[in-house]
Each structure stands twice: as C-alpha cells, then as structure tokens.
ZAKOL-941760 format. One record per residue: residue number from 1; residue in one letter; x, y, z of N, C-alpha, C, CB in turn. Coordinates in steps of 0.2 Angstrom, whole numbers. Glycine has a CB too. Layout:
(NUM, "a", (X, Y, Z), (X, Y, Z), (X, Y, Z), (X, Y, Z))
...
END
This chain:
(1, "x", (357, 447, 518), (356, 440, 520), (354, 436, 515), (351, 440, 526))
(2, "x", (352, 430, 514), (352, 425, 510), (346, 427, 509), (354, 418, 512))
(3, "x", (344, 429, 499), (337, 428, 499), (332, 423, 498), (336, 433, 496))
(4, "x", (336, 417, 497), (333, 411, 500), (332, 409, 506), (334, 408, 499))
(5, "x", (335, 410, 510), (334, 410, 517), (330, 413, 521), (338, 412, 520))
(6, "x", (327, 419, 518), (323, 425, 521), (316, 422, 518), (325, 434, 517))
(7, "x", (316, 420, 511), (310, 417, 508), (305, 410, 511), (313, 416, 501))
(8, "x", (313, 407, 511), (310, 397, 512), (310, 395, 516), (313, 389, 509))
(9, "x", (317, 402, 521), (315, 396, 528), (322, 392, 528), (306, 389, 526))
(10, "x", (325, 391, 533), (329, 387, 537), (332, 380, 533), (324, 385, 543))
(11, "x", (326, 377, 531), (325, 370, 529), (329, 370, 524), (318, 367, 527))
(12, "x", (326, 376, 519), (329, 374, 512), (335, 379, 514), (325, 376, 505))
(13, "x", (339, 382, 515), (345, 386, 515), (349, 387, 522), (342, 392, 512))
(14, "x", (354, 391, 524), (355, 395, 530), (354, 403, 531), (362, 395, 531))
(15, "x", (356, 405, 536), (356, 411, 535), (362, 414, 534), (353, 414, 540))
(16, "x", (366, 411, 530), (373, 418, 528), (372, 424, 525), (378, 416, 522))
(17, "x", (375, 428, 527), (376, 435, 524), (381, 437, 523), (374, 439, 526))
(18, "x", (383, 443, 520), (388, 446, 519), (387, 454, 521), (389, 445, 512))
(19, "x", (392, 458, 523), (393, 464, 524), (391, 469, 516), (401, 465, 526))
(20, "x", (386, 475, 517), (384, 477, 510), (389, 481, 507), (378, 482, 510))
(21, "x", (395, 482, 511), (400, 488, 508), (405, 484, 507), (404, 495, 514))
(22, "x", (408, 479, 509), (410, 473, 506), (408, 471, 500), (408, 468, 511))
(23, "x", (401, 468, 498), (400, 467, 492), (399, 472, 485), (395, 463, 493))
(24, "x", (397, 476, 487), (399, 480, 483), (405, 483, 480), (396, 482, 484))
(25, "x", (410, 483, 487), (417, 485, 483), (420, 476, 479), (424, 488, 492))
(26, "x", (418, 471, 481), (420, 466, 475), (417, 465, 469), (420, 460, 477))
(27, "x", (410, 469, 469), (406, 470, 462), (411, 473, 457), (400, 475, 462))
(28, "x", (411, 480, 462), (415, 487, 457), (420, 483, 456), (416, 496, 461))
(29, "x", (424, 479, 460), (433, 479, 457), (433, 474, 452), (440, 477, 463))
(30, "x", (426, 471, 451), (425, 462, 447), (424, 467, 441), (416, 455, 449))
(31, "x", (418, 470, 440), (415, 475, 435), (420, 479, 431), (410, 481, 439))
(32, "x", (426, 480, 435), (430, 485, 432), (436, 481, 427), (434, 489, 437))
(33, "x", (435, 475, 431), (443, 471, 428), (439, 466, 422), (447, 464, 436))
(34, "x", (430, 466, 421), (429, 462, 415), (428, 469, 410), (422, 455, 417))
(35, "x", (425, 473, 412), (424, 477, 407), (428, 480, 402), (423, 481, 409))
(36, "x", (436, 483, 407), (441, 483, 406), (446, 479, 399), (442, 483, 410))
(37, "x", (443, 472, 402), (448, 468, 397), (443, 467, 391), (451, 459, 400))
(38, "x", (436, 468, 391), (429, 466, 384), (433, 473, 380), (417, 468, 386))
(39, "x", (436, 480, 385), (438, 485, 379), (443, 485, 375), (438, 490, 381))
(40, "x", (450, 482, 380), (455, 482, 378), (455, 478, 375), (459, 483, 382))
(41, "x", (455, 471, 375), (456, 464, 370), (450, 461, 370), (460, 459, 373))
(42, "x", (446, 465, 364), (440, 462, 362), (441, 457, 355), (435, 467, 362))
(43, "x", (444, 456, 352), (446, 450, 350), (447, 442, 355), (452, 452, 346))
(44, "x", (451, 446, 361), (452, 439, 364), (446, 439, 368), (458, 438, 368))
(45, "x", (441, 444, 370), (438, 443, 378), (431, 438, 370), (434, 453, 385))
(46, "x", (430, 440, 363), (424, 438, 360), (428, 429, 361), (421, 442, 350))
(47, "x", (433, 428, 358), (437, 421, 358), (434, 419, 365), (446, 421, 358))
(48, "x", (438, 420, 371), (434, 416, 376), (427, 414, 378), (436, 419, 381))
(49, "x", (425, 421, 378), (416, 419, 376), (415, 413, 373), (412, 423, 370))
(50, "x", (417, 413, 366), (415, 408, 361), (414, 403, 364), (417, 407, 357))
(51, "x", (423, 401, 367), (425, 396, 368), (421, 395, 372), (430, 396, 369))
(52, "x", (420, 397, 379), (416, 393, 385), (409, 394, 383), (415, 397, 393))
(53, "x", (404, 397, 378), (398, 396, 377), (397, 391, 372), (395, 402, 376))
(54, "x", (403, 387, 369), (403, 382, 365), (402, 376, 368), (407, 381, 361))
(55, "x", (405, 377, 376), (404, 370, 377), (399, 371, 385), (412, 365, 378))
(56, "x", (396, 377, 387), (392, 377, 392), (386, 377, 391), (393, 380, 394))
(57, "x", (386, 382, 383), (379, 382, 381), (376, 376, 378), (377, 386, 377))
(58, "x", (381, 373, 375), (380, 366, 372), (376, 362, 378), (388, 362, 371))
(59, "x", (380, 361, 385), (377, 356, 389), (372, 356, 390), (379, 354, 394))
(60, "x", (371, 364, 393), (364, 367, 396), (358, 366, 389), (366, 377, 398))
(61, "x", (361, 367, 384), (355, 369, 378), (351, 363, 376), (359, 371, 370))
(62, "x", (357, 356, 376), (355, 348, 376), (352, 346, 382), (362, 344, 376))
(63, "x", (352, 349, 388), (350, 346, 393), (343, 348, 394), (354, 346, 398))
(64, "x", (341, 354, 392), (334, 359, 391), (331, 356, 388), (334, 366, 388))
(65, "x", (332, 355, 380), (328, 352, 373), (326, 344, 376), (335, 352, 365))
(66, "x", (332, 342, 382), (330, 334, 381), (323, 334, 386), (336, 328, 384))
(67, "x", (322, 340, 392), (317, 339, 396), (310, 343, 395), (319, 339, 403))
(68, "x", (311, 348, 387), (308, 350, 382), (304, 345, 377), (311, 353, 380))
(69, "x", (308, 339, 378), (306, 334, 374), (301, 329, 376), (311, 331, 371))
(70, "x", (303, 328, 381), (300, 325, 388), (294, 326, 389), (303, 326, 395))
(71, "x", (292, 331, 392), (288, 335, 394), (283, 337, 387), (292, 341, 397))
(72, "x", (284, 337, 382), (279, 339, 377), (276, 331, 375), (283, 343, 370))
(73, "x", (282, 327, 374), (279, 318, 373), (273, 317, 379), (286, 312, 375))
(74, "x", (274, 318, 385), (271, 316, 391), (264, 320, 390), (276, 317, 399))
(75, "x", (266, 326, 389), (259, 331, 386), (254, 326, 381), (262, 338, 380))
(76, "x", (256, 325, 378), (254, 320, 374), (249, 312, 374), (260, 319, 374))
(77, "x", (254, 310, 379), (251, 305, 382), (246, 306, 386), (254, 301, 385))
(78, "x", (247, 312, 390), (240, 313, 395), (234, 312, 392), (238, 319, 399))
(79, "x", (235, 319, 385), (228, 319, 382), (226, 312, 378), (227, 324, 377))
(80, "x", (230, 307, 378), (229, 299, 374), (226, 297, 380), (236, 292, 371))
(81, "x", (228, 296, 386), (226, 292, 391), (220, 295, 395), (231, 289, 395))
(82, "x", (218, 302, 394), (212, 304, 397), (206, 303, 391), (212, 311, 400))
(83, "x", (207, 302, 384), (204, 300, 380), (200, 295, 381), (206, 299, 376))
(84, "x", (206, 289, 383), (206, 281, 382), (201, 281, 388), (214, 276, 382))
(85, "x", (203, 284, 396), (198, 282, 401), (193, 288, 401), (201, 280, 408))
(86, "x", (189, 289, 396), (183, 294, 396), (180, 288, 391), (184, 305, 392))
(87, "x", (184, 284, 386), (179, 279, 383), (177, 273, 387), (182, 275, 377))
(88, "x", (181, 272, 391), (181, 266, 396), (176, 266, 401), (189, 264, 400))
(89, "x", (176, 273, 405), (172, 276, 407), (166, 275, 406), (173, 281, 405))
(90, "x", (163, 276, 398), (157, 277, 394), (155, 271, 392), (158, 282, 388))
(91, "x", (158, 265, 392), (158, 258, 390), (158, 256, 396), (163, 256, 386))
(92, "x", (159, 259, 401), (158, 254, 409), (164, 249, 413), (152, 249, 409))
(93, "x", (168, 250, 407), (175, 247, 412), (179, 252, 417), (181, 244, 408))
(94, "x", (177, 257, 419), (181, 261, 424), (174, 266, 426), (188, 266, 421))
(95, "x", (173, 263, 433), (169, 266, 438), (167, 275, 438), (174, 265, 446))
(96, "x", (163, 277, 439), (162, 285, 436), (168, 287, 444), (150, 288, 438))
(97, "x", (169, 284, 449), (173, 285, 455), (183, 284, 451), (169, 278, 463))
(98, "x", (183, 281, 450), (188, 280, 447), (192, 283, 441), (187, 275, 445))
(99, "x", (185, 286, 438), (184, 291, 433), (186, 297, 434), (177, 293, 431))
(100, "x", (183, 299, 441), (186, 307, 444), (195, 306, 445), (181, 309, 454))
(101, "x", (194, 301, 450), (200, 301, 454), (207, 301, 447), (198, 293, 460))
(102, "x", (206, 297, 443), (210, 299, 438), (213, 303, 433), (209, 296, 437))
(103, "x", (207, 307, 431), (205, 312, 428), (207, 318, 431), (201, 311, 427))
(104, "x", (207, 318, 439), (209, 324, 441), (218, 323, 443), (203, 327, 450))
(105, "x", (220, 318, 441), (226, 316, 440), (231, 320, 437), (226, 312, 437))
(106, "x", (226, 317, 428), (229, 318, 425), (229, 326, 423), (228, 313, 421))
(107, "x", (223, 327, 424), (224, 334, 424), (226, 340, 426), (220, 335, 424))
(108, "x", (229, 338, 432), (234, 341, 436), (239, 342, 433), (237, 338, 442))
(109, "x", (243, 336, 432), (248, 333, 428), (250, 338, 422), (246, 327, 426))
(110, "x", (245, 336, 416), (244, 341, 411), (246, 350, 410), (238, 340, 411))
(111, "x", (242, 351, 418), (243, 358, 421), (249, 360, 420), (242, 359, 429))
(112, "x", (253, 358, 424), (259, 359, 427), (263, 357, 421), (260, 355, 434))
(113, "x", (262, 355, 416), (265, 353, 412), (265, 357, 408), (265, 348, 411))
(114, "x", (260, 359, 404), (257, 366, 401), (259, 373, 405), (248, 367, 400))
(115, "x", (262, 373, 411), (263, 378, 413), (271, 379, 411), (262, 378, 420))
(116, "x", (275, 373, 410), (284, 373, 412), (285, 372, 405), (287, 366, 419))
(117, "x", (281, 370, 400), (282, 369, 394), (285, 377, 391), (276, 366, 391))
(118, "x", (281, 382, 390), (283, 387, 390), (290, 392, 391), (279, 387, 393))
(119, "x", (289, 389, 397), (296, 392, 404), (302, 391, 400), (298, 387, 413))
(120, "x", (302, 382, 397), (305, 380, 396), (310, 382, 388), (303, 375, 398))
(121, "x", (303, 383, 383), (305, 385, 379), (308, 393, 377), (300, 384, 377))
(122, "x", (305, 397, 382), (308, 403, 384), (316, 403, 385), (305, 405, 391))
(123, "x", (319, 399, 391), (324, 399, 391), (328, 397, 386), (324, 398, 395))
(124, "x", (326, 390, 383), (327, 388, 378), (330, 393, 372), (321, 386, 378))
(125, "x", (326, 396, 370), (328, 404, 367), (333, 409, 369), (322, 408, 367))
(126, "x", (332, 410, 376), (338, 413, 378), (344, 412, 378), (337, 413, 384))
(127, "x", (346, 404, 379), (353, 402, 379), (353, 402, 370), (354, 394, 384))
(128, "x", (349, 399, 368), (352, 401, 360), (354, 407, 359), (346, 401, 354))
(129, "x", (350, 414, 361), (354, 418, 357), (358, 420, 364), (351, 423, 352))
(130, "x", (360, 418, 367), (363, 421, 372), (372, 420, 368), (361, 416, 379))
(131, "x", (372, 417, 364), (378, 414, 360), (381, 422, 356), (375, 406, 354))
(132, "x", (377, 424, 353), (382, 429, 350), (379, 436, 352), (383, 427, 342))
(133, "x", (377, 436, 359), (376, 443, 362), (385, 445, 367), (368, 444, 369))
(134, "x", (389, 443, 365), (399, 445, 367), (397, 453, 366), (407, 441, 359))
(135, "x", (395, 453, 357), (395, 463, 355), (393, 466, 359), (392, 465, 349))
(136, "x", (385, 463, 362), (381, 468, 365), (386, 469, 374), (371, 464, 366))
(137, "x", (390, 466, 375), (394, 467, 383), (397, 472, 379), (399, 458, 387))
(138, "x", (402, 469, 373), (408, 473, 372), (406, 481, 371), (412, 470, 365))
(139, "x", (399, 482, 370), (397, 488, 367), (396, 495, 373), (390, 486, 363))
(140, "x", (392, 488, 379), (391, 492, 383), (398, 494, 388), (384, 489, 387))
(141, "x", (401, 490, 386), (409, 493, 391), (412, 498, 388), (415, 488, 390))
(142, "x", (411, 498, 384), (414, 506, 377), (411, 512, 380), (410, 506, 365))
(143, "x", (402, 511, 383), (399, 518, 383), (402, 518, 391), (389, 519, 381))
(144, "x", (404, 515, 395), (406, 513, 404), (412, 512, 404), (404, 508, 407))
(145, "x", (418, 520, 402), (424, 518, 403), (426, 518, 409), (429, 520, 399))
(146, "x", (424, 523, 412), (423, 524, 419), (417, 523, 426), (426, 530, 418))
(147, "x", (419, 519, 429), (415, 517, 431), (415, 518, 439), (414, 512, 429))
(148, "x", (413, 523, 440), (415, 527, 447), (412, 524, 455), (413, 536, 447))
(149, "x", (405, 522, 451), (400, 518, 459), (397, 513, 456), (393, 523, 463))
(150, "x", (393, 510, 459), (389, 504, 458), (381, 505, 457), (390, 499, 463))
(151, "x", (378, 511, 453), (372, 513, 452), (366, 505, 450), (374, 519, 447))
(152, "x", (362, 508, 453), (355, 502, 452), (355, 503, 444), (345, 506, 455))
(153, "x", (357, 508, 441), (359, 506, 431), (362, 503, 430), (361, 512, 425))
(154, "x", (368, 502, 432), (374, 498, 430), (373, 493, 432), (382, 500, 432))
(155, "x", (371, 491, 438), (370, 483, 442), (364, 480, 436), (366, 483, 452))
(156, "x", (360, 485, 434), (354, 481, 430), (356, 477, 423), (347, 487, 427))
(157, "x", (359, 483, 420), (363, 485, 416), (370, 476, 414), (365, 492, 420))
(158, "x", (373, 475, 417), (378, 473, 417), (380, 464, 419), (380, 477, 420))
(159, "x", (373, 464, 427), (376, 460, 428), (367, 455, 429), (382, 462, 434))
(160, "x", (367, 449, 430), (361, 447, 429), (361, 444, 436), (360, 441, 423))
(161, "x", (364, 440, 438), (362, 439, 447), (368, 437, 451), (357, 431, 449))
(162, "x", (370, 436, 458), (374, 437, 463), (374, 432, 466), (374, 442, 467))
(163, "x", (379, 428, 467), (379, 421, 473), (382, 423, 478), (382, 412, 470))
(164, "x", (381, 420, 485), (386, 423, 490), (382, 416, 494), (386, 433, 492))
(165, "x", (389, 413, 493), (388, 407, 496), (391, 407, 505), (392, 403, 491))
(166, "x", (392, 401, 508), (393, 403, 518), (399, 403, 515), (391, 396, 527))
(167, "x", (401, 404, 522), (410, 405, 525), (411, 398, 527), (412, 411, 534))
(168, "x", (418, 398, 524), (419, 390, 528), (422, 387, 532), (421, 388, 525))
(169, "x", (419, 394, 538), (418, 393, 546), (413, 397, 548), (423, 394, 551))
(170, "x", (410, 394, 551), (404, 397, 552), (405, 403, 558), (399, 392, 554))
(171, "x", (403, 408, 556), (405, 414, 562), (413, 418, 563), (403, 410, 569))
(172, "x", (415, 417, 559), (419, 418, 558), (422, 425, 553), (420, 413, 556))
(173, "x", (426, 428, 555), (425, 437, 553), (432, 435, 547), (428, 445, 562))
(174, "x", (437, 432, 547), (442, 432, 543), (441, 423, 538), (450, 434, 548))
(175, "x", (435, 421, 539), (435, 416, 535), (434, 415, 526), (431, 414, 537))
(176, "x", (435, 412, 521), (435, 412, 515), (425, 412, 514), (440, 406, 513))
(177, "x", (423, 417, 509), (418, 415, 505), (418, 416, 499), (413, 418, 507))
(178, "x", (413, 412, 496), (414, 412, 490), (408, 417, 485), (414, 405, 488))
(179, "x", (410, 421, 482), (405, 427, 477), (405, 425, 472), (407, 433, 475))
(180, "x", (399, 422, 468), (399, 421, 460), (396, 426, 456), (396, 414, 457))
(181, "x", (397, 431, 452), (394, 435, 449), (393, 431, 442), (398, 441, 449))
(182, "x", (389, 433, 441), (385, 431, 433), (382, 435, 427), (379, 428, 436))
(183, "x", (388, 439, 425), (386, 443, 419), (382, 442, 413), (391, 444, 417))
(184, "x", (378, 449, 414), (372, 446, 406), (378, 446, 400), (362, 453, 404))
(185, "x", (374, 443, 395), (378, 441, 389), (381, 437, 391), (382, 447, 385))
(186, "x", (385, 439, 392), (392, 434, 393), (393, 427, 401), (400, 441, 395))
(187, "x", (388, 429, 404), (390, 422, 411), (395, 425, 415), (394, 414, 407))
(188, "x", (398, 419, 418), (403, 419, 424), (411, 421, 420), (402, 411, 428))
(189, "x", (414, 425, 424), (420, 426, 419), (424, 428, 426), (419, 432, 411))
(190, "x", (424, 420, 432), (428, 420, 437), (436, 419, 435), (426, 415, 440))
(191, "x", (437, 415, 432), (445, 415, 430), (447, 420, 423), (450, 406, 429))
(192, "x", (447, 425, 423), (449, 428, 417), (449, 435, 421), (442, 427, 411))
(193, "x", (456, 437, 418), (459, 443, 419), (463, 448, 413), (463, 442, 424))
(194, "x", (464, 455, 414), (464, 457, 407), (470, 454, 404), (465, 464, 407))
(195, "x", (468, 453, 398), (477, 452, 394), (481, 452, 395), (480, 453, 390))
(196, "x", (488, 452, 396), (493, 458, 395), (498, 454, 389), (498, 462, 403))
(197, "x", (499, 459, 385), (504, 459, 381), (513, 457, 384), (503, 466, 378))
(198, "x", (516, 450, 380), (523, 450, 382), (524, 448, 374), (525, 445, 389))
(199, "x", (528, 455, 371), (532, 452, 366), (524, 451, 363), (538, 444, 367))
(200, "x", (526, 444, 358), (521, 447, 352), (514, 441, 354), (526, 444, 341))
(201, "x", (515, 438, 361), (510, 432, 365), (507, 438, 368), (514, 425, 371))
(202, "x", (500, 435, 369), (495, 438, 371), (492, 431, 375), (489, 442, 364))
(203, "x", (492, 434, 383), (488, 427, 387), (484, 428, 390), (492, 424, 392))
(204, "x", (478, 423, 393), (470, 424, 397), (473, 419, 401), (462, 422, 393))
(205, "x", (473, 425, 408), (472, 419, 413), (468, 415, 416), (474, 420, 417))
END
C-alpha cells in the first residue's frame, strides 16, 4: 500500500496499492532488460546516460544552486536584521515586547534555514557526481549476469526508489497503472530497451 498514505493520512495521498507478486515480477523483468543492455551495449547505454543527465541534471542542478543561493542570502539577512533590531532595541525604538516577538521570528526562520542549507548542499553533490557514476551501473551489471530473484541485495544494490502510482479506475482489477522505477547511478530508464543490431545501425528505443 502507498507509503505515503500509511504515513500522512488521506489528506495528503490515497490509498493505492499494488499486488506484491505483481510488483516484483515487473522489477525482475525491468532489472533484467536495463542490466542486460548496460552489458551488451555499453558504449550506447554510457551515450544515453550522458545524454539524459546533460539535460536533467542540468535543470535539476540549476534549480538546487538557485534555492541554495536563496536560502544562504536570506541566511544572511536574518543575522543583519536581528543585529539592526537588538540596536534599535538598545536605543529604544523597538519595545523589549516587539523585541521578543521578532526575534523569535527570525530565529525560527534562521533554524530552519540552517537545517535545509545543508540537505541542500548534500544533494547538491549528489547530482554532481551523479553524472559520471554510468561505470559504477555498468560494472555492477558485469558481476549480475544472471539474475534469478529480487534479493534485499540486489534491490539495495541497484535500484534507489519505486513509484506506483493509482489505477486509472479506481477498483478496478484489469485497469492501467503506472510503475516508475528509479535506478541508482543512472535514474529512470523508462523508454530504453536493449539495442539490437540491424546491419551496421545500432538503435535505442
């Protein structure tokens, strides 16, 4: 069942789920068909990588740095403006009551900001080098040519998190759902299937 659903509650989510023998047989057959093509055509599967991490990591990486940038400036200003009203304060243009009330403001503020500054930078790092870990996928596919079950190693191993979004009817036993698997190193690699060779063209679907 939806582990946001189980977690937050109604409000924020539904309760969809999915059958467990079900999901796992679309892991194992997803697992087999990306591994397969990182071994066989790893010149092409490192190209695709590139390709989609040149323009996803791009957005993502620009869109991090800019609320990394945000957030450190705003850092910034708190400690100028709890300065400015601890002088004002002390000189008597702002009420000792006015003092608290704003101060515990800003200091909240600050908090929480010094908390996500961090996070941010973290990930921050992650997606940078997340760019040329293709080898570290292709490598571990080489030692996993065969991959017979869906062991708690392999799932750690391989893949980073699972989306399993509703049916699009609700209650409904033969309806469409959607699975997004999300491979470490490499991301989502929904439309991509193994190469095959025709003649001297090599294609990715």
């Amino acid at each position: 069942m939806c582990y946001t659903y189980k977690k937050k509650g109604k409000d924020i989510c539904s309760s969809h789920y999915i059958r467990e023998q079900d999901l796992i047989h679309i892991i194992l057959d997803d697992l087999r068909r990306v591994t397969h093509f990182a071994r066989q055509k790893e010149t092409l599967f490192a190209e695709y990588i590139n390709r989609k991490n040149s323009v996803e990591l791009r957005r993502e990486i620009t869109g991090l740095q800019r609320e990394l940038d945000a957030a450190r400036r705003r850092d910034a200003e708190l400690t100028a403006l709890f300065k400015r009203l601890y002088e004002d304060n002390v000189l008597g243009r702002v009420t000792n009551e006015q003092f608290r009330m704003l101060s515990a403001d800003y200091n909240d503020e600050q908090k929480s900001l010094r908390v996500s500054i961090p996070t941010k930078e973290a990930r921050l790092q992650k997606l940078m080098d997340s760019s040329s870990n293709v080898d570290a996928f292709i490598d571990k596919a080489k030692r996993y040519t065969e991959i017979q079950e869906l062991t708690p190693e392999i799932l750690r191993l391989f893949i980073s998190r699972i989306e399993v979004g509703e049916k699009s009817t609700k209650y409904s036993r033969t309806a469409e759902q959607a699975i997004r698997i999300v491979y470490r190193d490499v991301g989502i690699m929904d439309n991509v299937q193994p190469a095959e060779e025709n003649g001297e063209q090599e294609h990715i679907a």
